[in-house]
N, CA, C and O of each residue as an XYZ file, in Angstrom:
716
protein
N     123.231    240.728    187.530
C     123.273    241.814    186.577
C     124.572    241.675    185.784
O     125.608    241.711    186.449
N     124.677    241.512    184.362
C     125.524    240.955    183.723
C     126.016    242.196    182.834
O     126.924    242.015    182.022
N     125.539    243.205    182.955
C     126.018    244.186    181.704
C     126.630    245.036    182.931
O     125.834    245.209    183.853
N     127.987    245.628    183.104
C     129.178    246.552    183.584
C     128.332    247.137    183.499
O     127.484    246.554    184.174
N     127.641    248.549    182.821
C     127.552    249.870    182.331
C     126.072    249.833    183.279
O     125.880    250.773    184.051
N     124.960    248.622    183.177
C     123.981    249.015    184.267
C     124.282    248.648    185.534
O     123.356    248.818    186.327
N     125.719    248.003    186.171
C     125.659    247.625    187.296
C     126.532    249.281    187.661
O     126.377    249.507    188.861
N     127.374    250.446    186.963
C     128.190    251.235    187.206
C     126.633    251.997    187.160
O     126.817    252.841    188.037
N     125.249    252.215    186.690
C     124.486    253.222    186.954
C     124.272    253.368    188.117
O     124.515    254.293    188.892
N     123.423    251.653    188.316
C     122.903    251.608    189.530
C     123.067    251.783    190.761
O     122.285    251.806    191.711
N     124.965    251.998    190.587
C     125.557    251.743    191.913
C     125.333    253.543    192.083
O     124.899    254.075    193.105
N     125.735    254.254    190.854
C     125.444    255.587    191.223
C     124.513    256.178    191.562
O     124.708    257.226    192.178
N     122.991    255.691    191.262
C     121.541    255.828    191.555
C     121.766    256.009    193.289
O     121.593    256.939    194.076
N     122.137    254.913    193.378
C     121.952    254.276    194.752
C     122.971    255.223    195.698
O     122.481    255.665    196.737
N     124.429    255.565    195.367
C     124.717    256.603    196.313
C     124.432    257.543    195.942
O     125.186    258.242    196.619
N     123.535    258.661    194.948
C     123.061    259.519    195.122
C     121.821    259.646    196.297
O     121.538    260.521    197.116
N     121.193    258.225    195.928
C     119.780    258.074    196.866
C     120.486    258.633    198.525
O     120.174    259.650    199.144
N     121.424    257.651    198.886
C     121.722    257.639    199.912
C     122.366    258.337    200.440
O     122.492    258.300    201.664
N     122.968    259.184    199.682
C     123.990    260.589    200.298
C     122.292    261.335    200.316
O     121.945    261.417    201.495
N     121.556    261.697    199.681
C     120.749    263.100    199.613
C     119.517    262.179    201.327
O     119.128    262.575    202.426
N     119.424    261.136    200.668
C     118.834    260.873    202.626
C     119.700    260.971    203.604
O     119.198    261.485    204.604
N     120.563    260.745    203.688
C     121.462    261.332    204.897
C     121.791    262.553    204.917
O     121.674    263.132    205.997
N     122.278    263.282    203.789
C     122.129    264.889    203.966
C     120.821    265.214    204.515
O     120.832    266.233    205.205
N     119.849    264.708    204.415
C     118.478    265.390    204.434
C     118.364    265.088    206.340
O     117.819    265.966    207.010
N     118.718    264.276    206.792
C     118.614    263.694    207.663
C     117.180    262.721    207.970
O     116.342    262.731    208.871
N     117.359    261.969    206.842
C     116.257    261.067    206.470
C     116.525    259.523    207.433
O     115.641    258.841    207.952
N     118.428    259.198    207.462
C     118.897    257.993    207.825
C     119.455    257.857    209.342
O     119.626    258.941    209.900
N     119.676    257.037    209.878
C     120.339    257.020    211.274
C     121.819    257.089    211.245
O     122.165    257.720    210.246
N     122.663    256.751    211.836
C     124.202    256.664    211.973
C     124.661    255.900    211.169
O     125.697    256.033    210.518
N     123.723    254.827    211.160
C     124.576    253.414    210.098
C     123.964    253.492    208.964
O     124.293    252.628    208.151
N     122.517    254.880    208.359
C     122.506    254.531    206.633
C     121.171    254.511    206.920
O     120.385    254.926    206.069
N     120.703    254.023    208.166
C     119.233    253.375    207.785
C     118.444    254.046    207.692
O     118.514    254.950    208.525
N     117.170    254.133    206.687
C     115.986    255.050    206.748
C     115.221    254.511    208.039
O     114.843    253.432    208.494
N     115.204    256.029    208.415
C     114.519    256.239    209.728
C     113.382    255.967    209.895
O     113.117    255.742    211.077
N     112.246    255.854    208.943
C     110.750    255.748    208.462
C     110.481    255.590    207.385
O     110.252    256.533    206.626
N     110.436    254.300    207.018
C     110.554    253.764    205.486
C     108.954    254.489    205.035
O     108.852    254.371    203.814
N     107.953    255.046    205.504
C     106.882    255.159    204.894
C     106.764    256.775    204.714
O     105.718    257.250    204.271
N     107.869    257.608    205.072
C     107.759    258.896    204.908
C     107.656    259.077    203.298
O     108.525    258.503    202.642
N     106.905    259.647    202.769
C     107.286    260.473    201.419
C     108.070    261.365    201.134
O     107.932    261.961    200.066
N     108.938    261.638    201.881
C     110.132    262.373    201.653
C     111.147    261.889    201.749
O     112.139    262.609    201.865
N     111.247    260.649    201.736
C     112.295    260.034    201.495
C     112.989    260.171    200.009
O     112.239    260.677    199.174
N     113.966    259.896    199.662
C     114.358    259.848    198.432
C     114.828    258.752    198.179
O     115.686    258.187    198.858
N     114.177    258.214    196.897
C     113.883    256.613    196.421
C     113.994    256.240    194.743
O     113.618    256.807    193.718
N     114.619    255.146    195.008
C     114.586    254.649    194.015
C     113.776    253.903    193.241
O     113.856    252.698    193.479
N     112.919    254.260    192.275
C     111.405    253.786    192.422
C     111.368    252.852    191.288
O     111.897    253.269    190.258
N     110.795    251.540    191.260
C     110.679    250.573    189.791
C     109.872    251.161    188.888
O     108.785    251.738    188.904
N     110.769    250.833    188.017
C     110.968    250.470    186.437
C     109.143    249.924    185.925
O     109.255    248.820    185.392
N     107.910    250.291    185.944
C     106.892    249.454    185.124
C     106.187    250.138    184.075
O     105.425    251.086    184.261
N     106.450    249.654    183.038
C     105.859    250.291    182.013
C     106.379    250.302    180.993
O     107.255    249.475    180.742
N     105.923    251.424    179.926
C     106.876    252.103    179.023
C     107.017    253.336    179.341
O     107.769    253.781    178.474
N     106.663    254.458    180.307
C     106.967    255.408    180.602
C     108.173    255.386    181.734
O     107.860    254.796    182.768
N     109.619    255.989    181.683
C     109.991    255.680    182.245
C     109.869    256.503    183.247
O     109.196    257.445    182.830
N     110.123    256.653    184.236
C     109.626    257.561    185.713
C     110.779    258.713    186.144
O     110.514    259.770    186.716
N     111.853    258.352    185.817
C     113.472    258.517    186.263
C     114.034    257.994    186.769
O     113.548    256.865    186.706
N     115.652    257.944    187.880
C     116.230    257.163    188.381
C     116.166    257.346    189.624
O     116.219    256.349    190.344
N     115.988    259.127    190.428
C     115.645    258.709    191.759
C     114.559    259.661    191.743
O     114.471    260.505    190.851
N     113.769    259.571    192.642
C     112.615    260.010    193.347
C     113.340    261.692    194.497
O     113.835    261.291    195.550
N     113.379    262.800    194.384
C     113.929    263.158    195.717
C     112.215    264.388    195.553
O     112.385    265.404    194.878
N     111.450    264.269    195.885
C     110.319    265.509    196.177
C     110.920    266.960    196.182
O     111.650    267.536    196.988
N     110.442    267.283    195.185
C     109.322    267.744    193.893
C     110.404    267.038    192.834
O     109.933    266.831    191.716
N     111.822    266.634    193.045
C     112.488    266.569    191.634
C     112.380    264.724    191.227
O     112.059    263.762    191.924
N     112.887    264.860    189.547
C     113.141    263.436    189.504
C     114.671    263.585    189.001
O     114.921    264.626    188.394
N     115.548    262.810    189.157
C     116.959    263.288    189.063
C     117.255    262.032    187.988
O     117.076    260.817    188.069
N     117.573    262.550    187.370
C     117.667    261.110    186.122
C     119.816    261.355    186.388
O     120.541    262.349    186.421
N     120.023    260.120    186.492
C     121.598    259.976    187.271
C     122.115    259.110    186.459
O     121.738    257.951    186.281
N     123.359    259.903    185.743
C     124.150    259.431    184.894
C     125.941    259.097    185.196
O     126.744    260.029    185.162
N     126.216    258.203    185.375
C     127.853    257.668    185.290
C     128.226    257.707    183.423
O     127.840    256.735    182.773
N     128.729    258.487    182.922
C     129.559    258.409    181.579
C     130.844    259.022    181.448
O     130.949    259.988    182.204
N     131.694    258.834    180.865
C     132.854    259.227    180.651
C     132.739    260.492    179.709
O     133.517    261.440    179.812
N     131.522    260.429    178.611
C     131.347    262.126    178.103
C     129.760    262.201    178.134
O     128.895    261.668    177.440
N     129.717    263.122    179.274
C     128.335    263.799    179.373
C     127.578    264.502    178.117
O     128.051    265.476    177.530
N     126.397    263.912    177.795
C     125.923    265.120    177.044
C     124.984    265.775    178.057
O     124.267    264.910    178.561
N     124.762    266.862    178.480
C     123.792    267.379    179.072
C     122.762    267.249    178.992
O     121.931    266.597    179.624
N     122.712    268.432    177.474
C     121.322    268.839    176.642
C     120.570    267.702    176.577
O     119.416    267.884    176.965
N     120.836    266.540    176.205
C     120.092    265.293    176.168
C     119.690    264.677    177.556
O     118.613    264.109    177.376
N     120.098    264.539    178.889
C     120.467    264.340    179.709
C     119.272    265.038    180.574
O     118.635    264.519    181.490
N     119.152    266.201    180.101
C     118.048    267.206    180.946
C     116.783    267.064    180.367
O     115.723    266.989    180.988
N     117.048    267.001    178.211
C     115.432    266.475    177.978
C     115.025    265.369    178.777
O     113.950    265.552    179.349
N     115.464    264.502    178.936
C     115.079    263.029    179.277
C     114.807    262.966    180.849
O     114.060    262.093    181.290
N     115.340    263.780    181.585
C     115.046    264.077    182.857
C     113.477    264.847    182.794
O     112.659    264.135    183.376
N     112.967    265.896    182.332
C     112.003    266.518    182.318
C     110.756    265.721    181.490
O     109.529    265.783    181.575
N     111.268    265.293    181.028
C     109.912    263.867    180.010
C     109.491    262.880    181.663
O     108.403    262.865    182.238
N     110.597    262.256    182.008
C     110.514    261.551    182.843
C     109.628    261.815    184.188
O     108.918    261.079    184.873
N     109.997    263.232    184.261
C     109.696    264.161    185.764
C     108.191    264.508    185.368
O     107.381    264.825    186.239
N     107.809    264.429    183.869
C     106.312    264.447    183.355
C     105.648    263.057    183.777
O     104.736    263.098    184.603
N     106.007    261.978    183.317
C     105.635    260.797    183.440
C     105.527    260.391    185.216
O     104.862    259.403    185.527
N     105.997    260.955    185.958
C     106.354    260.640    187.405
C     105.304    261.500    188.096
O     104.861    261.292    189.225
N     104.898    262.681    187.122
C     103.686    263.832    188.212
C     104.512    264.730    188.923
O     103.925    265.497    189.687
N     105.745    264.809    188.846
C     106.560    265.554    189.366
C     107.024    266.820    188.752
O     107.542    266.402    187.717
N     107.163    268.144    188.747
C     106.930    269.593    188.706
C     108.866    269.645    187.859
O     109.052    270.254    186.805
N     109.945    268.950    188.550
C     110.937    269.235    188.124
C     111.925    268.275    187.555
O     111.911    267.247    188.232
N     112.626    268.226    186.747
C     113.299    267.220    185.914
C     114.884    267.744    186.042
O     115.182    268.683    185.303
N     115.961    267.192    186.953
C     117.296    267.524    186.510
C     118.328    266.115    186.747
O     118.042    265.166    187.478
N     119.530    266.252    185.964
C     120.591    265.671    185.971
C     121.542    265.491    186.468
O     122.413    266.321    186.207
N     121.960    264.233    187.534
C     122.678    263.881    188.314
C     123.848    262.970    187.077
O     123.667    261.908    186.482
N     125.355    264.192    187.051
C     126.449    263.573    186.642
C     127.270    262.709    187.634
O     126.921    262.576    188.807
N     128.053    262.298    187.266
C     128.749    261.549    188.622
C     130.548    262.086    188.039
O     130.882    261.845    186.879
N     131.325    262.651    188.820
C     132.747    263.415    188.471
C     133.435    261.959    189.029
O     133.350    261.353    190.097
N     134.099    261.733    187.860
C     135.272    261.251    187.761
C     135.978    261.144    189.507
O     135.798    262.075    190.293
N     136.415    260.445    189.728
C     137.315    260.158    191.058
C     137.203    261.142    191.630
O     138.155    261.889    191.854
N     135.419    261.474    192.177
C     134.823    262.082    193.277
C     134.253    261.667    193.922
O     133.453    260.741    193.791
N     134.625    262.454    195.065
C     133.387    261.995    196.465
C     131.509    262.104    196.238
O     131.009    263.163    195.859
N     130.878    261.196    196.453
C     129.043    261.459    195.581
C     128.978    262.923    195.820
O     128.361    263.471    194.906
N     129.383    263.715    196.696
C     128.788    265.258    196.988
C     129.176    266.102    196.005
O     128.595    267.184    195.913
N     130.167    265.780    195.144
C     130.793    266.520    194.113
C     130.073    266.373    192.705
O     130.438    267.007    191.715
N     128.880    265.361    192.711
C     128.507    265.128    191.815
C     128.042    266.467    191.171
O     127.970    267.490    191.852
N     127.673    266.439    189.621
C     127.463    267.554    189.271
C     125.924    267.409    188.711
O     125.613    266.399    188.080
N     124.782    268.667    189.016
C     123.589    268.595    189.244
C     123.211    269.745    188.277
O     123.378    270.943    188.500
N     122.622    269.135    187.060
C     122.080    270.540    185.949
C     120.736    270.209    186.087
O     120.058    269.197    186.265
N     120.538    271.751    185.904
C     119.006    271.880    185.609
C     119.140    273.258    184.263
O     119.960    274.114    183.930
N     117.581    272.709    183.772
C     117.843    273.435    182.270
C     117.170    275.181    182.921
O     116.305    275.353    183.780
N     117.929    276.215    182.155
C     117.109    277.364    182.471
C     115.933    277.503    182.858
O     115.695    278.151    183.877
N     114.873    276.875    182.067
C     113.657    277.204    182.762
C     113.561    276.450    183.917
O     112.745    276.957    184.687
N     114.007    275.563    184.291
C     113.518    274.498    185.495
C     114.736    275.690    186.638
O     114.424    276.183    187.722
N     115.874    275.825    186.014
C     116.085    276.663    187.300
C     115.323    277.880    187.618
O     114.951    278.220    188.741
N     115.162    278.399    186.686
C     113.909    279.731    186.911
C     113.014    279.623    187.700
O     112.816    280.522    188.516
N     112.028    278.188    187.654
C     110.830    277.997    187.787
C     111.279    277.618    189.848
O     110.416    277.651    190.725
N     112.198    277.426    190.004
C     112.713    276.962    191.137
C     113.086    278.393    192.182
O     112.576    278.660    193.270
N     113.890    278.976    191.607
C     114.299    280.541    191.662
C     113.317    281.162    192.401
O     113.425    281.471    193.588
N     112.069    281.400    191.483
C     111.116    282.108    191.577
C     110.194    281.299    192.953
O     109.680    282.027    193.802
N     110.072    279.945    193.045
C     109.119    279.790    193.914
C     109.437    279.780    195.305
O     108.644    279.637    196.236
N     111.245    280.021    195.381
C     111.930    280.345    196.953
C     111.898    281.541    196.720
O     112.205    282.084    197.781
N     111.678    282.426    195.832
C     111.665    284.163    195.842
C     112.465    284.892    195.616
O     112.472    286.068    195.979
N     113.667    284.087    194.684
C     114.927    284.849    194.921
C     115.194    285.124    193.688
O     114.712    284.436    192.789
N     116.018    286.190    193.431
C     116.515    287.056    192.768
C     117.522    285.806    191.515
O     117.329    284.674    191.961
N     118.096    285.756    190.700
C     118.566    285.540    189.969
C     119.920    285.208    190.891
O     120.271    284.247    191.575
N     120.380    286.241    190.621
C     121.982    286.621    191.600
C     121.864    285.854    192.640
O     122.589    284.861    192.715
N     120.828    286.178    193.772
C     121.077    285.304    195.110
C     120.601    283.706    194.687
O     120.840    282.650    195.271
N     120.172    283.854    193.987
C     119.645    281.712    193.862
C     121.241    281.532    193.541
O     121.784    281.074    194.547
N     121.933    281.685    192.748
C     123.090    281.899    192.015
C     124.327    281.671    193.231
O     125.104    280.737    193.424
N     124.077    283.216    194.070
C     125.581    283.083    195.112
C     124.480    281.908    196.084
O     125.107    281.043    196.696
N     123.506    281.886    196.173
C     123.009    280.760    197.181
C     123.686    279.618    197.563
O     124.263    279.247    198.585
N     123.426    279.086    196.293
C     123.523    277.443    196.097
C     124.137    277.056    195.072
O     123.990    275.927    194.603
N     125.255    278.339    194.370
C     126.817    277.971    194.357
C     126.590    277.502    192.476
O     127.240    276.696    191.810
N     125.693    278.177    192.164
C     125.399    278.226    190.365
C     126.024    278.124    189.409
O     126.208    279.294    189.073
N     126.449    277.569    188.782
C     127.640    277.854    187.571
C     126.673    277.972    185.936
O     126.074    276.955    185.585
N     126.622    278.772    185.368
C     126.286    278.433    183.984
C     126.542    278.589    182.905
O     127.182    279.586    182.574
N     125.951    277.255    181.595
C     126.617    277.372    180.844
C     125.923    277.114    179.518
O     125.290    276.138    179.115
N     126.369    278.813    178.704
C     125.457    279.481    178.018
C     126.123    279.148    176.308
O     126.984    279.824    175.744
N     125.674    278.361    175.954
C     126.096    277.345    174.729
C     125.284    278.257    173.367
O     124.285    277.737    172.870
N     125.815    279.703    172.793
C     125.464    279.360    171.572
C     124.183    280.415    172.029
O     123.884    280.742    173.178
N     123.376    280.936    170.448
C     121.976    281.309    170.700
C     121.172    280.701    171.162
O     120.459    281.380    171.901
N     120.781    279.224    171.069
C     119.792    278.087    171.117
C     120.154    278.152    172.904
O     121.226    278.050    173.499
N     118.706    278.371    173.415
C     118.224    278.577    175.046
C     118.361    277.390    175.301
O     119.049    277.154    176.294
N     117.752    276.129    174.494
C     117.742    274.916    174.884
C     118.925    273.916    174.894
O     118.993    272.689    174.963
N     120.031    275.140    174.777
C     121.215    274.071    175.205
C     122.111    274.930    176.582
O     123.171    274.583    177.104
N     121.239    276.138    176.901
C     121.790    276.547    178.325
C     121.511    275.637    179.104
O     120.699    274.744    178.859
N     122.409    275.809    180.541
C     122.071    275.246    181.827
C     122.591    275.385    182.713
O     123.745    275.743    182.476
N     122.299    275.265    184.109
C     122.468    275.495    185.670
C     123.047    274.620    186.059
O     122.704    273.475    185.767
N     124.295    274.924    186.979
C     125.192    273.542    187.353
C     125.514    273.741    188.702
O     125.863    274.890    188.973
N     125.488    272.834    189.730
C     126.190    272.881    190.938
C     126.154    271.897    191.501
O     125.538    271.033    190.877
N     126.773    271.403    193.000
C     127.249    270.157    192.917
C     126.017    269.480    194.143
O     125.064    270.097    194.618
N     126.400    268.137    194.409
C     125.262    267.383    195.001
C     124.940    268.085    196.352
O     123.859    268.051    196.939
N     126.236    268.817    196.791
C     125.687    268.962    198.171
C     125.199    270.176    198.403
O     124.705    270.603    199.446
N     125.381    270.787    197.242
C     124.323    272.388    196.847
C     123.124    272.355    196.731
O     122.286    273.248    196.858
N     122.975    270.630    196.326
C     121.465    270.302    195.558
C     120.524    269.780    196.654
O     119.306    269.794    196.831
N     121.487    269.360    197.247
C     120.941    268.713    199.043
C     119.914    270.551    199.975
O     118.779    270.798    200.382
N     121.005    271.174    199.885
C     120.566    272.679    200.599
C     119.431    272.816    199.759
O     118.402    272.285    200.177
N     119.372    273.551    198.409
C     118.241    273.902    197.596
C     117.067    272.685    198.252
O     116.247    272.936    199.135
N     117.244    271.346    197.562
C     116.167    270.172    197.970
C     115.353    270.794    199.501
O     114.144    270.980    199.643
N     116.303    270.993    200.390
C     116.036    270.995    202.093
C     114.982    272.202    201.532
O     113.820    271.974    201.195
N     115.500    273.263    201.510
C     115.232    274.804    201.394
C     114.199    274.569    200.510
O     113.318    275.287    200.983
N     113.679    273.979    199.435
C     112.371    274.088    198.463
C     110.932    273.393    199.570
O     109.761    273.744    199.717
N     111.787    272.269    200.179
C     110.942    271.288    200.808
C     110.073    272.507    202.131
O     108.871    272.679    202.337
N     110.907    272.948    202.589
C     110.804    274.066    203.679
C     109.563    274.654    203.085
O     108.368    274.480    203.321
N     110.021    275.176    202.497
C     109.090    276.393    201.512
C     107.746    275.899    201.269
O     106.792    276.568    201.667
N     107.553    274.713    200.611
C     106.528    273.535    200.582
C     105.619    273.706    202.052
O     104.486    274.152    202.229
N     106.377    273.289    202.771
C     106.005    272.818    203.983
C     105.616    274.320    204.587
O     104.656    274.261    205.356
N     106.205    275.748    204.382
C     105.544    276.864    204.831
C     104.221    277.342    204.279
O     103.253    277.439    205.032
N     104.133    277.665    202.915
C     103.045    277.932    202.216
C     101.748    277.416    202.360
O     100.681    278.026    202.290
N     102.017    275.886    202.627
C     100.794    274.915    202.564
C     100.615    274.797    204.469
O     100.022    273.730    204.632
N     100.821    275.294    205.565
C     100.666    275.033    206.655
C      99.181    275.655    206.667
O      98.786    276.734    206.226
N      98.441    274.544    207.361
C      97.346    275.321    207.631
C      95.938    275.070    206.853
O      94.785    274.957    207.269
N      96.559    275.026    205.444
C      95.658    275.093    204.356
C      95.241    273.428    203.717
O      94.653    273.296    202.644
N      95.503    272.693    204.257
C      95.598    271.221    203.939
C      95.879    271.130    202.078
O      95.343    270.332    201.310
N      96.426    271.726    201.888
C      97.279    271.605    200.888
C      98.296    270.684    200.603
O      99.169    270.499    201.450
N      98.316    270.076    199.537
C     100.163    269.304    199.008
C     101.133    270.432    198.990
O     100.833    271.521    198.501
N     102.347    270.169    199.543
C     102.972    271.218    199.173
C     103.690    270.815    197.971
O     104.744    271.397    197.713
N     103.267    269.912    197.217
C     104.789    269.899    195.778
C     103.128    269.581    194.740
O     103.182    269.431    193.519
């Protein structure tokens, strides 16, 4: 891989992948996925086509994961939610990577409605999704489509666990998908 700028993505793809499976408790002591055939794993899935899919896989989301020195968001979150269309997947958000941080610090937007739509299907109030899982937002202007929901990777790890839960409660029983 000869171009800097895709070998600095990939490397970030890849410890996002691998911090949110070990948060999840997906990996063993040394990293390893525990059951490479679970679907809940969170993966980094190829590139075929012209639709692009996103950069990681984590169920229900597709996390399109960016290393740049100036973030644009707003762009950042369309392209996540196109992607999270193309993938069959319900949610589209943006994995920043902070400057001379640890991966857990990474910073994780989702656009108003995708946090709403998230909000609402754990049942919670505005406020408590908010003090939950540690919310920051940032309300740019009249134009809705440049608000957004911010908090960091290991907030996004809890929510992920906690949506998956929820998944996994609703649909018991009913041979249902839960995402």
């Amino acid at each position: 891989m000869a171009n800097p700028n895709k070998q600095k993505g990939t490397a970030w793809e890849s410890r996002v992948r691998d911090y949110l499976n070990w948060y999840l408790g997906m990996t063993d002591e040394y990293g390893k996925v525990l059951n490479p055939f679970d679907g809940l794993n969170v993966r980094r899935p190829a590139q075929e086509g012209s639709r692009d899919v996103g950069d990681v896989h984590a169920a229900p989301f597709v996390l399109e994961c960016k290393d740049v020195a100036r973030p644009t968001v707003p762009s950042f979150l369309r392209q996540a939610e196109v992607e999270a269309m193309h993938a069959g997947f319900p949610y589209g958000v943006a994995v920043v990577k902070r400057r001379r941080a640890n991966v857990r610090a990474g910073s994780v937007h989702f656009t108003i409605r995708t946090w709403t739509r998230v909000r609402l299907v754990l049942g919670l109030s505005s406020r408590e999704c908010a003090d939950l899982y540690g919310f920051s937002f940032s309300l740019r202007g009249l134009d809705t489509g440049r608000w957004y929901a911010t908090h960091d990777l290991f907030d996004f790890g809890s929510l992920l666990d906690d949506i998956r839960i929820h998944a996994r409660t609703v649909t018991a029983g009913t041979g249902a998908q839960g995402f």
